[in-house]
N, C-alpha and C positions, 0 to 999 in steps of 0.2 A: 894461335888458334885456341888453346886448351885456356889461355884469360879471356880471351870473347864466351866461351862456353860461360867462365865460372861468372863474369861480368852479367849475363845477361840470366844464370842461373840466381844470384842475386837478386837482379830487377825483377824476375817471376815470382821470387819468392816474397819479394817487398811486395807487390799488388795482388798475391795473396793474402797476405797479412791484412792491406790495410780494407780490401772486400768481407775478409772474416768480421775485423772492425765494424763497417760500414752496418754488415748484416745484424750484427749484434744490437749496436748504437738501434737500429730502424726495430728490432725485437723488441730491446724495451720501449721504445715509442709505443709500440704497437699493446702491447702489454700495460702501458700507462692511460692507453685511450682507451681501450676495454676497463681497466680500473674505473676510471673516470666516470662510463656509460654506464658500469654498474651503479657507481654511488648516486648515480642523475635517476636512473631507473629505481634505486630503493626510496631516494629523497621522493619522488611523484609518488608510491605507493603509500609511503607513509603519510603522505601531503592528502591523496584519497581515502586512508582509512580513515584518517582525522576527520576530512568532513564527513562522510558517512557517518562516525559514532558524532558528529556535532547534530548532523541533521536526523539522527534516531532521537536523539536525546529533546531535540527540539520539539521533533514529533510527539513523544510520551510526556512530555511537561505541556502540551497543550489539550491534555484529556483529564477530562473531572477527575476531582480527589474522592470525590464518593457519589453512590450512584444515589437518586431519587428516593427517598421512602415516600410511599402515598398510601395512601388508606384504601384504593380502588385498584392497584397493580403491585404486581411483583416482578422485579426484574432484575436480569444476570446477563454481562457483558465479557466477552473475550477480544484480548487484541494480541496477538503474534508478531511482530515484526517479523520481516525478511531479513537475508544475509546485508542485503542493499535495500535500503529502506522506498518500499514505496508511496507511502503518504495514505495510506487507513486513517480516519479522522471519526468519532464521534462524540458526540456532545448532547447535553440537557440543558432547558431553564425553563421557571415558570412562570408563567406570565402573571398581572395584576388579578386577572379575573380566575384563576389558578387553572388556567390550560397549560399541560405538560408539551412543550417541544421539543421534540429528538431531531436531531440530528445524523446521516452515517454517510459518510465520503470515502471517496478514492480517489488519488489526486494523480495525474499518468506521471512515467517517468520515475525516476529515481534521485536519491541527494537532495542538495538543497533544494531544488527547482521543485522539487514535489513539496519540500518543506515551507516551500514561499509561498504557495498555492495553500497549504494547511495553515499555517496562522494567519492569511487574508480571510479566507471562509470561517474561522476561528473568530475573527473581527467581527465578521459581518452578521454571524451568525448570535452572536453576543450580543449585538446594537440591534438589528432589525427582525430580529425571527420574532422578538412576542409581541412585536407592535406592527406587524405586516401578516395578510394573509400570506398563503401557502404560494401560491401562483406570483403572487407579486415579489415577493421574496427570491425566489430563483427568477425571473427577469432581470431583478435590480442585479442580481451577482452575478450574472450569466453578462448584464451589462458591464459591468468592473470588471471582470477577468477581461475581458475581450479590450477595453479600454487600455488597460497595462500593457496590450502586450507578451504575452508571455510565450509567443513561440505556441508550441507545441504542449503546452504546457497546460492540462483539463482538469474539470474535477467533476467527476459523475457523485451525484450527489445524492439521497433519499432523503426526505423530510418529512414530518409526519406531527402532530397536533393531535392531541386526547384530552377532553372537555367530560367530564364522566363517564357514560358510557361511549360518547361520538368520536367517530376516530377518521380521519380526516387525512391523504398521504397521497406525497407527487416523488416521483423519480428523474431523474436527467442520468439516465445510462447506466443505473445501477442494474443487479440481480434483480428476478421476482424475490417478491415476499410469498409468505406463506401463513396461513390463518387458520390454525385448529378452532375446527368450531364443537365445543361443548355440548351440544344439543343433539349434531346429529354426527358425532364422531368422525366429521369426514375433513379432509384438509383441502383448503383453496387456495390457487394460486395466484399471485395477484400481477399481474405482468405489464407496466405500465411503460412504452414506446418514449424516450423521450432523448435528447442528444446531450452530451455532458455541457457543465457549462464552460462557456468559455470557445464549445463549435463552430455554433454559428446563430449570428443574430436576429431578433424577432418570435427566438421559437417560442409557439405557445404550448404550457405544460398543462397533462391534463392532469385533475383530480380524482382521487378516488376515495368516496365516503360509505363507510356503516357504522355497526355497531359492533363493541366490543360486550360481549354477555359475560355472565358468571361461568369461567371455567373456560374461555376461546382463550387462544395463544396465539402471539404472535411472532414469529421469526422471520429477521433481517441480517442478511450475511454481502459481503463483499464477495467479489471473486476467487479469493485466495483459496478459501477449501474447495470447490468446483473445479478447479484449474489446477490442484495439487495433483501430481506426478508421481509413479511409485516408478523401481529403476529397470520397469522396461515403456516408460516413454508414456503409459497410459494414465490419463485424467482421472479423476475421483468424481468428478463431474455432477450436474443437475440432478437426475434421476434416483443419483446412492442418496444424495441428501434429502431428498422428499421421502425415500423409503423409509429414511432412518428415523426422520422429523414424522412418520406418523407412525413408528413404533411406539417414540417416546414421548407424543405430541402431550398427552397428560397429565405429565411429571414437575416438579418443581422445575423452572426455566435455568437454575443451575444444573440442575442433574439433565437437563437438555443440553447443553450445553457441554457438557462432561462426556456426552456419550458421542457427540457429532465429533466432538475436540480427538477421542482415544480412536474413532476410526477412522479418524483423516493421519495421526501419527502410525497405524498398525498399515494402511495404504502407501504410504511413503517410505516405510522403512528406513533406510541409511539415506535417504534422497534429502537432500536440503531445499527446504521452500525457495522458490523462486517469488513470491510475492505474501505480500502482507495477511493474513488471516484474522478476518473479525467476522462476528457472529455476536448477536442480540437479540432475545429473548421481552419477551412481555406476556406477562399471564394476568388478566382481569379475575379479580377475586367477588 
């Protein structure tokens, strides 16, 4: 009796042992596939940062190395990137008969795909802005984006033409502009209806033409500073900027510039941008 006990005392103890084994063996399994998911899950973040700082990088080497000097304007541009880049774009060139053409985009989305959107419109804005009207220009690109393909992938765009004093400007979904007028000290808004491109097909843009006097200002912003966020959730929104832009609508378009920039940073505090911030200035001398 007392050897069946120890006999079978034995065998419990043996499949003890070898379940302790088992559990152990299945532990570090277990502990090596967590390893594993971590280094899969650092490799893709790293894999993400990369293209993020490739498509910041792509994004800032497609904006002019210096801005326009002209005998008839003064001008001051700011560009922000976001944490994740969303594709702010602008651009100058002048044409043969020396009409100034601006350029200011936003391209939806983030990464590359917004970066693919900013050097196509980069392209086209290079080749066809000073030998096309205004209207037909955003057709032709409005046609090309849509042709590509690109998903979900827009670019709201402002364009604008300045012939000495005549100032000439179509939107596809951008912000209003804003237009200090020197005469009678009062500021217009300029609000032109139109769908980015790339929406949808056919649309036609409209125009909007005046003139640019001794001492009017012009200001063009992207959504970034409107839509900045301080850390209880609230916008900075339309209305602070028009309040601010006719405080300092008369000032050098730097120091305009300077003052929108320090109260969109005193609004946000510790908050980090969620999108691109650009803002551009034109002052008629």
């Amino acid at each position: 009796m007392y050897g069946i006990i120890l006999i079978g005392g034995i065998f419990a103890t043996d499949r003890i042992q070898r379940y302790r084994l088992t559990m152990r063996e299945r532990n570090r399994a277990q502990i090596r596939e967590a390893e594993l998911r971590a280094q899969v899950a650092e490799s893709e973040n790293a894999r993400k940062t990369e293209e993020l700082e490739e498509a910041r990088h792509l994004q800032l080497s497609l904006l002019p190395e210096k801005l326009p000097e002209l005998p008839n304007l003064e001008i001051a541009v700011y560009m922000k990137t976001a944490t994740e880049v969303g594709g702010d774009y602008y651009d100058f060139n002048i044409s043969a008969d020396g009409t100034l053409n601006i350029a200011l985009g936003d391209a939806t989305g983030h990464g590359m795909r917004a970066g693919t959107v900013v050097t196509l419109m980069k392209g086209l804005f290079s080749a066809d802005s000073g030998r096309m009207d205004i209207t037909d220009f955003l057709q032709q690109s409005n046609d090309t984006i849509m042709e590509l393909r690109f998903g979900r992938a827009m670019m709201a765009f402002t364009m604008i033409k300045i012939r000495d004093k005549q100032l000439q400007m179509s939107t596809a979904g951008m912000p209003p502009a804003y237009i200090f007028r020197a005469r009678t000290l009062k500021v217009e808004e300029v609000c032109l209806e139109g769908m980015p491109l790339g929406a949808m097909s056919d649309f036609q843009y409209r125009v909007f033409e005046d003139q640019l006097n001794s001492g009017d200002t012009l200001l063009l912003l992207s959504d970034g500073l409107p839509e900045l966020k301080n850390p209880d959730g609230i916008q900075f929104d339309y209305p602070r900027v028009l309040e601010i832009f006719r405080d300092v609508s008369g000032q050098h378009p730097q120091s305009i510039i300077d003052r929108l920039v320090d109260a969109g940073e005193v609004w946000r505090k510790t908050e980090s941008p969620e999108d691109d911030v650009t803002l551009m200035v034109l002052r008629a001398k």
